[in-house]
GUVEX-469188 format. One record per residue: residue number from 1; residue in one letter; x, y, z of N, C-alpha, C in turn. Coordinates in steps of 0.02 Angstrom, whole numbers, padded with zeros to 5 digits, always signed. Each point is the difference from the previous one (the first is absolute). Example, Ala and Ser with C-alpha at 12.3 -4.5 7.8 and 13.67 -1.06 7.14 Angstrom:
(rec 1 A (+00660 -00284 +00390) (-00045 +00059 +00000) (+00045 +00060 +00000))
(rec 2 S (-00018 +00053 -00036) (+00042 +00059 +00003) (-00039 +00055 +00037))
***
This chain:
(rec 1 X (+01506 +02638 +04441) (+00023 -00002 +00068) (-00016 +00066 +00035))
(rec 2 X (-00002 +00006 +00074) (-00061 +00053 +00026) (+00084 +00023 +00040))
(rec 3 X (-00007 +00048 -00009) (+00051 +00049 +00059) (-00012 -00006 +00081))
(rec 4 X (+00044 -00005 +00050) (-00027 -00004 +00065) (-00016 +00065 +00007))
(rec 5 X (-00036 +00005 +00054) (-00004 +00080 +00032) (+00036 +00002 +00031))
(rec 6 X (+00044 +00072 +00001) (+00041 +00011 +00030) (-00023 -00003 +00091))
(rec 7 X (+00069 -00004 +00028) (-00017 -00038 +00079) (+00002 +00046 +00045))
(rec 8 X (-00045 +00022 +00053) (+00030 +00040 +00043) (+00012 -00025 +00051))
(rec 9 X (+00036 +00048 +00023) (+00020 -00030 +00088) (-00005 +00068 +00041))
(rec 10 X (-00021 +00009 +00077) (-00006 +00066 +00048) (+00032 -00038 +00043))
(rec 11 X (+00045 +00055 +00023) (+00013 -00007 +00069) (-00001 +00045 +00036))
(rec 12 X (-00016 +00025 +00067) (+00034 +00058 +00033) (+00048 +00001 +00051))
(rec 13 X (+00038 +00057 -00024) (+00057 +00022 +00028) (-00010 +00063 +00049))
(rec 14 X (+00066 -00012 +00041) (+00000 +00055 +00081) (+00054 +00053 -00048))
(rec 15 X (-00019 +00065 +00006) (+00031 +00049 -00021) (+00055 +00012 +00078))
(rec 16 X (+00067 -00028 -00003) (+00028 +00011 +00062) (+00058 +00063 +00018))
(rec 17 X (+00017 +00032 -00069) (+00057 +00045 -00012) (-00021 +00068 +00029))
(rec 18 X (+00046 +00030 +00041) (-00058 +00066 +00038) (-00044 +00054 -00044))
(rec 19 X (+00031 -00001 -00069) (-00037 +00078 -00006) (-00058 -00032 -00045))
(rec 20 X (-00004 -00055 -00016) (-00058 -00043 -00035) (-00001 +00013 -00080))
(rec 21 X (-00049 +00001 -00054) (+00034 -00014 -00074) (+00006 +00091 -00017))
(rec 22 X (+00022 +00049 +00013) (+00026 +00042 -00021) (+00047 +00004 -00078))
(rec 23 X (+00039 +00049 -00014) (+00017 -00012 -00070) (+00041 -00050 -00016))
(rec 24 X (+00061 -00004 +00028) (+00041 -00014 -00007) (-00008 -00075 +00013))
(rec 25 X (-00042 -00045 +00046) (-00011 -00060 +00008) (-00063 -00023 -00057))
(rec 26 X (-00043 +00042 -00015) (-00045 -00008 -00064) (+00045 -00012 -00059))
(rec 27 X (+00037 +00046 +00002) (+00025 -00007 -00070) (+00048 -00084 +00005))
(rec 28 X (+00034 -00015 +00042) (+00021 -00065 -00011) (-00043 -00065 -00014))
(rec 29 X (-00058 +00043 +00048) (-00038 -00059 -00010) (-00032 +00004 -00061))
(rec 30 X (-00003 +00064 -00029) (-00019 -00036 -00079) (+00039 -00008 -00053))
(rec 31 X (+00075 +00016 +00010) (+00050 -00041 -00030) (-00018 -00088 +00022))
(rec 32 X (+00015 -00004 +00048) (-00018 -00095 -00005) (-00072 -00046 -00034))
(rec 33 X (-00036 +00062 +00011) (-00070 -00017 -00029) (+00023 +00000 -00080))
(rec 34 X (+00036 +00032 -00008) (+00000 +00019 -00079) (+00020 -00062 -00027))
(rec 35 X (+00047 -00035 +00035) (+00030 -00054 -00038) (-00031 -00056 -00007))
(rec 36 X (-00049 +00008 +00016) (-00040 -00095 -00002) (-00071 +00052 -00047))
(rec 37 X (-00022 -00067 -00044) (-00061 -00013 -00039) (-00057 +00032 +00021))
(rec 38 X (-00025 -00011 +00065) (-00045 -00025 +00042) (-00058 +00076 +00026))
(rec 39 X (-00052 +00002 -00030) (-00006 +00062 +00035) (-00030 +00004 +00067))
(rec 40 X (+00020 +00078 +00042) (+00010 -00018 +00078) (-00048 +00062 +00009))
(rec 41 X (-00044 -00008 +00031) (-00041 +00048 +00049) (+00028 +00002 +00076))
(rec 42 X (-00014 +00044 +00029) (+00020 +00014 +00070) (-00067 +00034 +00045))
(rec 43 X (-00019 -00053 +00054) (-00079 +00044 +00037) (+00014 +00025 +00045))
(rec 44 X (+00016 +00063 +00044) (+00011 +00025 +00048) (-00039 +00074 +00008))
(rec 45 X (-00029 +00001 +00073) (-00020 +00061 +00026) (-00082 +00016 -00061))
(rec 46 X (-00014 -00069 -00010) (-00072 +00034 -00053) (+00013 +00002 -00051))
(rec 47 X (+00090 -00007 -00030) (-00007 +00019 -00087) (+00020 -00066 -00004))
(rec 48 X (+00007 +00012 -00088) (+00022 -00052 -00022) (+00052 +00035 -00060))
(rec 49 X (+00058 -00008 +00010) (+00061 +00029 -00041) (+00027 -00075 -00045))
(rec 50 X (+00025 +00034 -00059) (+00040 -00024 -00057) (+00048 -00014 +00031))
(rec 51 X (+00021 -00050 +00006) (+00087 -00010 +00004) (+00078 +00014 -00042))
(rec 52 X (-00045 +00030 -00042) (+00023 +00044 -00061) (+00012 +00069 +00008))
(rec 53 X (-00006 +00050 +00041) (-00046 +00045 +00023) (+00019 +00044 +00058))
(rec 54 X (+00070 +00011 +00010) (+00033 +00045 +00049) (-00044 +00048 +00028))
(rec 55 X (-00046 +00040 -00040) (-00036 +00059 +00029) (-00048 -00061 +00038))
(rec 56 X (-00028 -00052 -00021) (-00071 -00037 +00028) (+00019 -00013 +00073))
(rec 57 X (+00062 -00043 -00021) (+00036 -00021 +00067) (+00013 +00059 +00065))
(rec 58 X (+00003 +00059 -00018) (+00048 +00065 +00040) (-00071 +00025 +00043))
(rec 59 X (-00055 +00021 -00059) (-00057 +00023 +00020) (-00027 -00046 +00054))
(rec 60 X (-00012 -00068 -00016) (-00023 -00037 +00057) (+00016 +00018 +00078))
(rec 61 X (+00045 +00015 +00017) (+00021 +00027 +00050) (+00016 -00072 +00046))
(rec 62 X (+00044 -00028 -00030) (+00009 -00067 +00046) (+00062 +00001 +00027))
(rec 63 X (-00045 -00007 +00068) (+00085 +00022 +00067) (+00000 -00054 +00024))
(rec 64 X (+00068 +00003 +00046) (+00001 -00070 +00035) (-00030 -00026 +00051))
(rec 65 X (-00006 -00062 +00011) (-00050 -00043 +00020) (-00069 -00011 -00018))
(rec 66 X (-00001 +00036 -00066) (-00050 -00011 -00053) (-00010 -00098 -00020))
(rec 67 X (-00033 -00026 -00027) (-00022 -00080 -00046) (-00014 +00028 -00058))
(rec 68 X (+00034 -00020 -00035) (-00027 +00020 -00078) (+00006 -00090 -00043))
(rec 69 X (-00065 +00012 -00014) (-00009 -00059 -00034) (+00013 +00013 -00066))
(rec 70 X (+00049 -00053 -00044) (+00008 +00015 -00068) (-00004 -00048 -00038))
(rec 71 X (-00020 +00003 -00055) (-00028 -00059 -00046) (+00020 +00002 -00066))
(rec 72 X (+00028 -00051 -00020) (+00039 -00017 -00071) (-00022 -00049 -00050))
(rec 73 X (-00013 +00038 -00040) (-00052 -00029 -00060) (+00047 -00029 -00053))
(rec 74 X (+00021 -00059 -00023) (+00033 -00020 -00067) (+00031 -00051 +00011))
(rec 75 X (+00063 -00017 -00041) (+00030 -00057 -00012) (+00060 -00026 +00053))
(rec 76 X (+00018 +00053 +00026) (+00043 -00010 +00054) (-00027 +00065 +00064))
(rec 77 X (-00048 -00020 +00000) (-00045 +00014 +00078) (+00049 +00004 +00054))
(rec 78 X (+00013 -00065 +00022) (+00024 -00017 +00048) (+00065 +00023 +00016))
(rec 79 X (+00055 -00016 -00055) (+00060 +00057 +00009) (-00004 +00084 +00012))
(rec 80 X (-00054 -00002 -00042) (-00006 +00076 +00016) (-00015 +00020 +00063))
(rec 81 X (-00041 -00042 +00027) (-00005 +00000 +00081) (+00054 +00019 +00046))
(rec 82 X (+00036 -00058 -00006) (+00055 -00012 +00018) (+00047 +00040 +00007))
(rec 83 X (+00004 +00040 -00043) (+00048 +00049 -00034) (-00006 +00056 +00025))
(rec 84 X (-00086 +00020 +00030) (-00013 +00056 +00017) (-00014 +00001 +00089))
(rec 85 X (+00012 -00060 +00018) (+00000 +00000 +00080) (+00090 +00007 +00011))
(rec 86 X (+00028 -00038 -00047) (+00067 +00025 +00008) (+00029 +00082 +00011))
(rec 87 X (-00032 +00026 -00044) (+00012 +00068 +00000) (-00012 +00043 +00022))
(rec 88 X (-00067 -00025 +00039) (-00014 +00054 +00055) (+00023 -00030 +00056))
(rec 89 X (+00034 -00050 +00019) (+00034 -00028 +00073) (+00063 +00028 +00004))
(rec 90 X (+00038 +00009 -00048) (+00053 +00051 -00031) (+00012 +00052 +00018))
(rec 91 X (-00060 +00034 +00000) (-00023 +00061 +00008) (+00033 +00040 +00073))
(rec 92 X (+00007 -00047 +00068) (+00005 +00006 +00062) (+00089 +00008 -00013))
(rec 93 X (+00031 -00023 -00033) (+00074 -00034 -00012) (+00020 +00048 -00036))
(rec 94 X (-00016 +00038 -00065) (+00031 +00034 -00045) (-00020 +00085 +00050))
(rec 95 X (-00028 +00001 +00054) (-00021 +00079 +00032) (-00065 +00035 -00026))
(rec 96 X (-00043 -00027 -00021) (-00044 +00037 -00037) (-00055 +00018 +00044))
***
């Protein structure tokens, strides 16, 4: 029996929180990343950052009203998605 390939899914997201992914909103966001399977790239401003990857994320320099397209590679793709538009919509709500 043949293994599927794992699934991806992209979507992009509006960076809407004023000071954009700085530390303190990176780092949540790769706490939520952390918890799903799925591995997550992030394309913004020309790079392409780990979603794993607080410094990748910080360096990018992604402020608000930035699109960052992000893409989730594995078994639960799609939650992971999910999970990570949640958390940066959050973002506006918790002061970040």
């Amino acid at each position: 029996m043949q293994k599927k390939a794992p699934k991806a899914v992209t979507k992009t997201i509006l960076i809407s929180n004023e000071t954009g992914l700085h530390a303190r909103p990176a780092s949540e966001l790769v706490r939520c990343i952390m918890r799903y399977k799925s591995q997550v790239t992030i394309r913004a401003n020309g790079r392409v950052c780990s979603g794993i990857s607080i410094m990748d994320i910080m360096t990018a320099d992604i402020r608000q009203g930035a699109r960052v397209v992000v893409t989730a590679e594995g078994v639960d793709a799609e939650q992971t998605l999910d999970a990570i538009e949640k958390c940066i919509s959050e973002f506006v709500k918790k002061g970040f």
